[in-house]
Residue frames relative to the residue before (quaternion, step in Angstrom):
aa qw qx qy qz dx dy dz
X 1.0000 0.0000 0.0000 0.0000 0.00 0.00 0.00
X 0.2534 -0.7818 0.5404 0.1804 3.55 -0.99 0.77
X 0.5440 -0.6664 0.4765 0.1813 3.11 -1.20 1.25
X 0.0718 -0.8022 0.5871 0.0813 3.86 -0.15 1.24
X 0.6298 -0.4938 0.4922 0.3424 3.74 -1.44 0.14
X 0.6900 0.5084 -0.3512 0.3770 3.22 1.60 -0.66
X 0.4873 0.6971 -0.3022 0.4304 3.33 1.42 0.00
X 0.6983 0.1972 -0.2726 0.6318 3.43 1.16 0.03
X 0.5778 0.5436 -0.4779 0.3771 4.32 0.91 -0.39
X 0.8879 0.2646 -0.2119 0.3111 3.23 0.53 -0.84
X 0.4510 0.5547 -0.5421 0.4416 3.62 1.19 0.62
X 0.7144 0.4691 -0.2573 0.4509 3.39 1.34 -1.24
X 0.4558 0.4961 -0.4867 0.5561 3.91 1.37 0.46
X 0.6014 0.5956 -0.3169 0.4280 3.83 0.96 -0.79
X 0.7749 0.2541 -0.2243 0.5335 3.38 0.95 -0.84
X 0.5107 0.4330 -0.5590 0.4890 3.67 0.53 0.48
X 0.6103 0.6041 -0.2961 0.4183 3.29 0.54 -0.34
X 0.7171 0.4627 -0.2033 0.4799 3.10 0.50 -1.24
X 0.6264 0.5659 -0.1399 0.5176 3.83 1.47 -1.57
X 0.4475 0.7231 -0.2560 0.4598 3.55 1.77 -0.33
X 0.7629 0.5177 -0.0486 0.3843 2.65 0.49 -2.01
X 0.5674 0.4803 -0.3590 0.5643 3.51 1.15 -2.41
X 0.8349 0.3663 -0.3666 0.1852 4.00 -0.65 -1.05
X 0.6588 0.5392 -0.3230 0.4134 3.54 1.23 0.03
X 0.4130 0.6186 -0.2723 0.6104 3.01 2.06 -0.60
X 0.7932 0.2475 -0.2567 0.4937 3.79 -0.04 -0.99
X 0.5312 0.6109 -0.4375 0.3915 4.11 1.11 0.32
X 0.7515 0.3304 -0.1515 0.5506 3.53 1.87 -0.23
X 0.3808 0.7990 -0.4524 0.1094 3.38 1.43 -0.17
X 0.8264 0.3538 -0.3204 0.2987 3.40 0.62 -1.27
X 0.1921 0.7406 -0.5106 0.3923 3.55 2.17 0.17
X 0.8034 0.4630 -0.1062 0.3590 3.41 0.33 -2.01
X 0.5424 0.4763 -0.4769 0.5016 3.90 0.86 -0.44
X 0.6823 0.4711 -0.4229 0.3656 4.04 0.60 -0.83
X 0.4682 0.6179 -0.5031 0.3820 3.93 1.03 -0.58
X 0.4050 -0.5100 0.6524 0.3876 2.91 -2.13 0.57
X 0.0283 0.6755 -0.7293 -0.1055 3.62 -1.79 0.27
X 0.7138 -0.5364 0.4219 0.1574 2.55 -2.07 0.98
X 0.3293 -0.8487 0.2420 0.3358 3.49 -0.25 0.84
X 0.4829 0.5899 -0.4145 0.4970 3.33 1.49 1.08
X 0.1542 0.7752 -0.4712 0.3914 3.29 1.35 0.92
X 0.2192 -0.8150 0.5050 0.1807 3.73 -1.22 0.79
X 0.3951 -0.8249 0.2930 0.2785 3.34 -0.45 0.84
X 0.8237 -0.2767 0.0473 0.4926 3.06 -0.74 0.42
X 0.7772 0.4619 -0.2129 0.3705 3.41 0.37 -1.63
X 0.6149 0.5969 -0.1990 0.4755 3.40 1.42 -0.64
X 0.5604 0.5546 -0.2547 0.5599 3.20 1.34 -0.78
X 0.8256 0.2657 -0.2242 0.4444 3.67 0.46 -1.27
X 0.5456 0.6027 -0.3651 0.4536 3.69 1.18 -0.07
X 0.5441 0.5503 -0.2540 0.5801 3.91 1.33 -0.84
X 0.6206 0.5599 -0.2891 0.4666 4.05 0.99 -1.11
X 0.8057 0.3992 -0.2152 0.3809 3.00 0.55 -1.91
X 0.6522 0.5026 -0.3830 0.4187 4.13 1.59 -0.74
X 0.6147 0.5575 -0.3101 0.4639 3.43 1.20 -0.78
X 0.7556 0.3890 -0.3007 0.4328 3.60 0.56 -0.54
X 0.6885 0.3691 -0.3767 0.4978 3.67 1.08 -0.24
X 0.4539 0.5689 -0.4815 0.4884 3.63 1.32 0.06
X 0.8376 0.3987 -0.1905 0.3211 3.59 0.56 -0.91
X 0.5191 0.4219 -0.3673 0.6462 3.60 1.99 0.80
X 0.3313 0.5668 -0.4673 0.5921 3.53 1.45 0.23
X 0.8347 0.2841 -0.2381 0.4072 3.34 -0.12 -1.28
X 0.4657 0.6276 -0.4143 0.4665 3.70 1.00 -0.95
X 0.6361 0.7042 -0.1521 0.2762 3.81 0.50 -1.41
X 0.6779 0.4602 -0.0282 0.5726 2.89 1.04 -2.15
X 0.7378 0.3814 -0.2985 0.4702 3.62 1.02 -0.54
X 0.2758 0.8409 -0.1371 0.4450 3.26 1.22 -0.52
X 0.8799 -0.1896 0.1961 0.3891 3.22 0.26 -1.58
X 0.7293 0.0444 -0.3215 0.6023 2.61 1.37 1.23
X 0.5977 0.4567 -0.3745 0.5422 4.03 0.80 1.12
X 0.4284 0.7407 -0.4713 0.2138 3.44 1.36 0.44
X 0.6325 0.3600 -0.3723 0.5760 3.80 0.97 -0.15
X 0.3623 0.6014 -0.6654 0.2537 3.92 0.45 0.26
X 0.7190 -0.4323 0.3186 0.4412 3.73 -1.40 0.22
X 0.7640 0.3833 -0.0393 0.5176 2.92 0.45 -2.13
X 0.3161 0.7030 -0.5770 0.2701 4.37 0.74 0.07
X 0.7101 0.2913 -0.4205 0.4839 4.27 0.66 -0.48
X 0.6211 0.5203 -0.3595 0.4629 3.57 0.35 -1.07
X 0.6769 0.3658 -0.4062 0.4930 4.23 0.51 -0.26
X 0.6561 0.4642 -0.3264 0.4975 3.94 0.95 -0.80
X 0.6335 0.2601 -0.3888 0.6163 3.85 0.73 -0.28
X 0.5463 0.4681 -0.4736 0.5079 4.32 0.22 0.39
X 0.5722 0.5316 -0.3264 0.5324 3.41 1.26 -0.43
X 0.7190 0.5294 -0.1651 0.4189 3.09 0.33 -1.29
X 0.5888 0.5984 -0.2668 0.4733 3.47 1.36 -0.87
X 0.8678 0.3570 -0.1392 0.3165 2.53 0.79 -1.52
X 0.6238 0.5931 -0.3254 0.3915 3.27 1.17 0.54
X 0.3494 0.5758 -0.4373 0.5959 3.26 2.56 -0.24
X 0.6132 0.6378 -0.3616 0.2942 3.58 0.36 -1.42
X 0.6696 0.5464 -0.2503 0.4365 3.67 0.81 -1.87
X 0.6733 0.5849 -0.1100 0.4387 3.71 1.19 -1.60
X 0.4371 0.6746 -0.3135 0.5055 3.39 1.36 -0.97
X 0.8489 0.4981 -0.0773 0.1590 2.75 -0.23 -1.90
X 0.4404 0.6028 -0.1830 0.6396 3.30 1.92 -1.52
X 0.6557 0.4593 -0.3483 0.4876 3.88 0.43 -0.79
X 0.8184 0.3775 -0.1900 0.3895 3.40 -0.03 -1.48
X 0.7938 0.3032 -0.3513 0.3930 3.58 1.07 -0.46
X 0.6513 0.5991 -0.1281 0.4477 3.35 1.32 -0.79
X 0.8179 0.2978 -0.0872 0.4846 3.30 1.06 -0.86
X 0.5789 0.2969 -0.2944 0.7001 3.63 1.58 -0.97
X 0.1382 -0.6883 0.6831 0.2015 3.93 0.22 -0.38
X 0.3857 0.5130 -0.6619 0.3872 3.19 0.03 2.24
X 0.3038 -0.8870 0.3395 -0.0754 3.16 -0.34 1.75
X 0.5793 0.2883 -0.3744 0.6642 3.31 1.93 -0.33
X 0.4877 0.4907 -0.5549 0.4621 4.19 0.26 0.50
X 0.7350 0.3458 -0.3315 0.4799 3.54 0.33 -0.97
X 0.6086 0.3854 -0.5443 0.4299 3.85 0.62 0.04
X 0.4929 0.6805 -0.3907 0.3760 3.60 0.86 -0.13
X 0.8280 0.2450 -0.1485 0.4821 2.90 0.43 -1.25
X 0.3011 0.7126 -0.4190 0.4754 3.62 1.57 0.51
X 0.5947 0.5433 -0.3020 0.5099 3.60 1.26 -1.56
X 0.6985 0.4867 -0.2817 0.4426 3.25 0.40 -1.57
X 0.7313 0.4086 -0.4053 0.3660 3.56 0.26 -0.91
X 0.7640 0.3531 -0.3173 0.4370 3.73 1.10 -0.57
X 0.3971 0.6685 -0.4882 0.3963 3.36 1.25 0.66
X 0.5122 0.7062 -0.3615 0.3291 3.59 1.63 -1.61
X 0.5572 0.7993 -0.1551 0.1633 2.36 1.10 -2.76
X 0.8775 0.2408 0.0321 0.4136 3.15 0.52 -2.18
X 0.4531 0.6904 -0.2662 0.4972 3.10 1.56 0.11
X 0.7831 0.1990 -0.2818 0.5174 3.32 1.32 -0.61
X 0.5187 0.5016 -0.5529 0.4168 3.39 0.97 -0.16
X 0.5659 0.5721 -0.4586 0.3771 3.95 0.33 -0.28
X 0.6660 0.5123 -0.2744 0.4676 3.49 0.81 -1.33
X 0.6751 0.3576 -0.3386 0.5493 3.65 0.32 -1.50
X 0.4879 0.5702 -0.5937 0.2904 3.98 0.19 -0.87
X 0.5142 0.5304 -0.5717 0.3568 4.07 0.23 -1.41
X 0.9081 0.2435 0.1265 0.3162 3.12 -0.78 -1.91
X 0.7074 0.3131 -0.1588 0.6135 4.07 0.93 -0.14
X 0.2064 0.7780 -0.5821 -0.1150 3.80 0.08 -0.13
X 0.4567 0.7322 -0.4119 0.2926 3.47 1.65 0.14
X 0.7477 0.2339 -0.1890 0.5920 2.98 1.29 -2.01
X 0.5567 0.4619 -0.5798 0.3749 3.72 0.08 0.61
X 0.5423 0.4124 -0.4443 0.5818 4.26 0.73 -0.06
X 0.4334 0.6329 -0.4619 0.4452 3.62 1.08 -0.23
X 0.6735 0.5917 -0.1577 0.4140 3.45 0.57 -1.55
X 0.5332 0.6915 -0.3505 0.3385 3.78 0.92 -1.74
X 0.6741 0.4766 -0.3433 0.4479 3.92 0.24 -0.73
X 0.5683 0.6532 -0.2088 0.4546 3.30 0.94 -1.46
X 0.7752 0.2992 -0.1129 0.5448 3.34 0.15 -1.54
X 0.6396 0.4173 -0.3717 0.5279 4.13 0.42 -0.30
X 0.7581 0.3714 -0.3165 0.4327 3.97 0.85 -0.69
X 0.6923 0.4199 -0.4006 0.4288 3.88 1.37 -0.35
X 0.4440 0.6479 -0.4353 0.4400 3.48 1.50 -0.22
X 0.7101 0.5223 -0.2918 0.3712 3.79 1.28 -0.82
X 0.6343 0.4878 -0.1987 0.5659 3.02 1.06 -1.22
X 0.6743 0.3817 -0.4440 0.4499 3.72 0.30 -0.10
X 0.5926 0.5399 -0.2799 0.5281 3.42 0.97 -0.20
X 0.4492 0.5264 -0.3273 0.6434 3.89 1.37 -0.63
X 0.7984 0.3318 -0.3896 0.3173 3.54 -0.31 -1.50
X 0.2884 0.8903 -0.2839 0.2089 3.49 1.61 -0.98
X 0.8338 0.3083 0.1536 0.4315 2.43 0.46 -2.49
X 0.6180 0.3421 -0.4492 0.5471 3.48 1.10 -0.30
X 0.5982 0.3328 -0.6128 0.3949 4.05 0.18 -0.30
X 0.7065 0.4361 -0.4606 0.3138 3.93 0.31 -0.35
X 0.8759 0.2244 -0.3082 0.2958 3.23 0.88 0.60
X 0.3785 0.5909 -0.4055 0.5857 3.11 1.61 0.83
């Protein structure tokens, strides 16, 4: 197996991302301990364990396309849906955590689980590996948009 550059750019795009997100999150936390929450709410550790499987599943899958789906049709339009989708993930940390606007960030929750399913559909044609890759992802932002839901309906 040859050792690509992409083997270390895009996990290490995964964790800037990801290190994105944690600091805009922790710019609103103690905002967020005062909210009401549903008492099906994950706690913390659950919350950052689910991030940390869903985001290294989804440079798994990035990867698998990557390096060997680069002349498929749809291969630019899924890497800039990537790419979205990781402004989208970052967004969001802003708008709820930092602006503490809770019916925008369920928006852009939709949107993010719109990305979500958008690419598992695309990669599905030609990869059904790195799109089942995706399947957590898309089953955990479908929750959490449905969380943020419920706390703007009750805060």
């Amino acid at each position: 197996m040859k050792l690509r550059y992409n083997y270390f750019i895009i996990p290490l795009l995964g964790i800037i991302t990801v290190s994105a997100a944690s600091y805009f999150a922790q710019t609103g936390i103690a905002w967020y301990r005062t909210l009401n929450l549903p008492d099906w709410t994950p706690s913390n550790s659950v919350m950052t364990t689910a991030w940390s499987v869903i985001f290294t599943l989804s440079c798994i899958s990035v990867l698998i396309i990557w390096n060997r789906y680069t002349k498929q049709k749809y291969f630019a339009l899924i890497i800039a849906l990537f790419v979205l989708n990781a402004i989208i993930n970052v967004g969001w940390n802003i708008i709820f955590f930092t602006n503490r606007e809770i019916g925008l960030a369920f928006f852009q929750g939709v949107l993010l689980t719109f990305n979500v399913l958008i690419l598992v559909v695309l990669i599905w044609r030609f990869c059904p590996i790195a799109a089942s890759c995706l399947f957590p992802y898309s089953i955990w932002v479908i929750f959490t948009t449905l969380l943020t839901l419920r706390v703007w309906m009750i805060n």
